[in-house]
C-alpha positions as CSV (number, residue, x, y, z in Angstrom):
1,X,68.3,-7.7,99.3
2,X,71.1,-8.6,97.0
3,X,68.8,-10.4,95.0
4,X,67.4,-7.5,93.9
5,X,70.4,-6.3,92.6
6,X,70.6,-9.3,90.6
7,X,67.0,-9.0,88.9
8,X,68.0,-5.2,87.0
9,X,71.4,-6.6,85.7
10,X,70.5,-9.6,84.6
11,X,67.6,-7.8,82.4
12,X,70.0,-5.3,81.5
13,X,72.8,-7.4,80.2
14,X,69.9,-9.3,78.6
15,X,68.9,-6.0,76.9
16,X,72.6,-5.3,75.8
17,X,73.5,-8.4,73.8
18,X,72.5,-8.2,70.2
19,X,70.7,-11.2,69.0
20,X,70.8,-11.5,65.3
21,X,68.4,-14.7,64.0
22,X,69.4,-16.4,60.5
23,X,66.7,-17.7,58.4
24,X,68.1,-20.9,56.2
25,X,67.9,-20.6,52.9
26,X,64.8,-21.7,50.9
27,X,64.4,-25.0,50.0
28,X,63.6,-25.1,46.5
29,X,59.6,-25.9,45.9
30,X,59.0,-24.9,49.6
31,X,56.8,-21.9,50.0
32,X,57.9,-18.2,50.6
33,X,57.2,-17.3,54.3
34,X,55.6,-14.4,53.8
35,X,52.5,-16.5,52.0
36,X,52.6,-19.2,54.9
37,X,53.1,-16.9,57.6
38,X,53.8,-13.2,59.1
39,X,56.8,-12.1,60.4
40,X,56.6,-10.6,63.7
41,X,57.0,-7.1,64.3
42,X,59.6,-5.8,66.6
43,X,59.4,-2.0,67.0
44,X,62.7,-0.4,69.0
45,X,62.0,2.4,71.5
46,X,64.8,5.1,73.1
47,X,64.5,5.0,76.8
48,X,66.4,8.1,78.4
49,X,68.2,8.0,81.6
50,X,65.4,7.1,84.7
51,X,65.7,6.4,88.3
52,X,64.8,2.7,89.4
53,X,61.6,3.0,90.9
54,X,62.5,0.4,93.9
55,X,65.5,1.8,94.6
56,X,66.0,5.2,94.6
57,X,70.0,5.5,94.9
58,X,69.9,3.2,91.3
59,X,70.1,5.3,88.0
60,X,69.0,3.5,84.5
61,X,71.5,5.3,81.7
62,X,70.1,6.0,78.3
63,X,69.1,2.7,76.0
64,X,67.0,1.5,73.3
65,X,64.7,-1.1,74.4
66,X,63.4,-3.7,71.8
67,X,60.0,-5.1,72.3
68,X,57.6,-7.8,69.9
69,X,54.8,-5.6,69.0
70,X,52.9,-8.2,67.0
71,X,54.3,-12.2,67.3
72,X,54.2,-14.2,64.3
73,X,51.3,-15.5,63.1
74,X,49.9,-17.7,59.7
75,X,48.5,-16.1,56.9
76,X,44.7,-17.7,56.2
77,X,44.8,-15.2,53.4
78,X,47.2,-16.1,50.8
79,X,48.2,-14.0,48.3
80,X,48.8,-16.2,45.3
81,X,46.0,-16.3,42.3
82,X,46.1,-20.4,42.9
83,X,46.3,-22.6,45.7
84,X,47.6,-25.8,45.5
85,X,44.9,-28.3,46.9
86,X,46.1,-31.5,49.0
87,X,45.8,-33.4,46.0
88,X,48.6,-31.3,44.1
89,X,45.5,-29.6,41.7
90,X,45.9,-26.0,41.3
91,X,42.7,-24.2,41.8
92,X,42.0,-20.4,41.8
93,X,41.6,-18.7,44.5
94,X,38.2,-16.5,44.7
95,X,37.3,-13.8,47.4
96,X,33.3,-14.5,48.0
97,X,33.1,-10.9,48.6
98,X,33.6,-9.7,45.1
99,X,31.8,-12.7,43.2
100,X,28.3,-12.0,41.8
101,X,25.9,-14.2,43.3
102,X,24.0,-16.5,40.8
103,X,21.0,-14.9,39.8
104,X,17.4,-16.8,38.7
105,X,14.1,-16.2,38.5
106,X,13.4,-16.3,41.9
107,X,15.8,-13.8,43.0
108,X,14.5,-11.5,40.3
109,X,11.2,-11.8,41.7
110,X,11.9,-11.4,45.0
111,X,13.7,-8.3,44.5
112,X,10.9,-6.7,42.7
113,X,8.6,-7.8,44.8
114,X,10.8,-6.1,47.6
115,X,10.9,-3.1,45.6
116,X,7.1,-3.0,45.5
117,X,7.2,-3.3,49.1
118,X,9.2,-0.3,49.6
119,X,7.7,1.7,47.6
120,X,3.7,1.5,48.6
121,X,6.0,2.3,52.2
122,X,7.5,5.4,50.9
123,X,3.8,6.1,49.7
124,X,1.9,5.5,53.0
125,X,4.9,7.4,54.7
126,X,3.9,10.4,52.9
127,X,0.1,9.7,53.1
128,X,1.0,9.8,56.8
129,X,3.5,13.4,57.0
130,X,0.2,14.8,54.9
131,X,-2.2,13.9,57.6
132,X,-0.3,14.6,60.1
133,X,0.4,18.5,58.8
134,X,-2.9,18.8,58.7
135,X,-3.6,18.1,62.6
136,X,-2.8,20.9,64.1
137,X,-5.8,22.2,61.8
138,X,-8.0,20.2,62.9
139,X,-6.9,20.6,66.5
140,X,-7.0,24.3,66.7
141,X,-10.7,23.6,65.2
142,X,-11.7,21.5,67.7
143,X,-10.5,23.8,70.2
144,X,-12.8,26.9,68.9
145,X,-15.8,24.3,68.8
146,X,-14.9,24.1,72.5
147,X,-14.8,27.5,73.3
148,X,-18.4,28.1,71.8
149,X,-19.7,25.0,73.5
150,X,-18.3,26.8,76.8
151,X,-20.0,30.4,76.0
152,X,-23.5,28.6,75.2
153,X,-23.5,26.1,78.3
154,X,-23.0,29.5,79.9
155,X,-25.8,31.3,78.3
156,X,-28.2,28.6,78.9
157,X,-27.4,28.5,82.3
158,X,-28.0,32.5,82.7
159,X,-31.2,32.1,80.6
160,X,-32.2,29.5,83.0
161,X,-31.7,31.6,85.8
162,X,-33.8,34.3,84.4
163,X,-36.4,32.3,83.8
164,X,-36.6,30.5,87.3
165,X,-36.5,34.4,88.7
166,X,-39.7,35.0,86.5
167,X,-41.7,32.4,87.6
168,X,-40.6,33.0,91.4
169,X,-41.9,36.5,90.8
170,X,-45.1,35.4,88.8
171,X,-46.0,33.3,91.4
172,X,-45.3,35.5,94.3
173,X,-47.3,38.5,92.6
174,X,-51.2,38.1,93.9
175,X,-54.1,37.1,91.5
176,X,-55.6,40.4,91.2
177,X,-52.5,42.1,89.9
178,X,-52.6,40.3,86.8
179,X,-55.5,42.1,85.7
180,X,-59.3,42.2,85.6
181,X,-59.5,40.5,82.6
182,X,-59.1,37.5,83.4
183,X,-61.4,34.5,82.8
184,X,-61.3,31.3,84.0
185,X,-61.7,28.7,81.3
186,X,-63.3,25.6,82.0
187,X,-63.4,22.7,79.7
């Protein structure tokens, strides 16, 4: 138990004592730090009065707690127009990203025969959007053909109808009916 006493004031008086850190003086022909390496970032942050959340008869007065936001770290990116090689040879420093890539007959060539490409795609695409406004045309055609188609396979099958009922009734009507006019051909 009493340790736990211990554990808050030792943090606190760690808190409470002021460290201030020197940097020697630069060396003449050394490099500034800044191009060799960040700094780290320590941001400060005002902590009001709080109650200890393990024990509750322990109250925290007002501070300002200091904490490393980002640790030091090396800089791959100089700043400098010139880096000094291992061999002691200045050379300039280039970014790839704003260099023109050498250009020759082949990349020429490819990128008009790219260009080509996209543009018989832009072509067919609208080839395509055409065709494909005129669909629903051609849909609601195809659905009229289908309705007649309907109506006739309906009519035929009435007509049919009609004309079994006409031979049921001529053959159910007696010969005599027909008339007295009639011959019988023989051939």
């Amino acid at each position: 138990m009493k340790v736990r006493f211990l554990i808050p004031l030792l943090l606190l008086t760690g808190c409470a004592s002021p460290r201030i850190v020197q940097m020697p003086p630069l060396v003449p022909g050394a490099a500034a730090t800044e191009s060799v390496r960040y700094p780290e970032i320590v941001k400060s942050y005002y902590v009001g009065r709080y109650i200890d959340p393990d024990n509750p008869g322990i109250m925290h007065g007002r501070q300002v707690l200091y904490r490393v936001e980002t640790p030091a770290r090396w800089n791959l990116h100089p700043g400098g127009s010139s880096v000094t090689s291992p061999s002691g040879l200045a050379m300039a420093a280039t970014n790839s990203a704003y260099v023109n890539p050498p250009i020759n007959a082949a990349v020429i060539a490819e990128v008009n025969k790219q260009r080509a490409a996209t543009q018989t795609l832009l072509n067919e695409g609208a080839k395509l959007n055409q065709t494909l406004s005129q669909l629903p045309a051609a849909f609601n055609a195809v659905k009229q053909v289908e309705q007649q188609n309907l109506q006739l396979k309906q009519e035929l099958t009435a007509t049919e109808n009609r004309l079994d009922a006409l031979e049921v009734e001529l053959r159910n009507k007696p010969a005599d009916s027909l008339g007295t006019n009639q011959t019988t051909n023989e051939w």
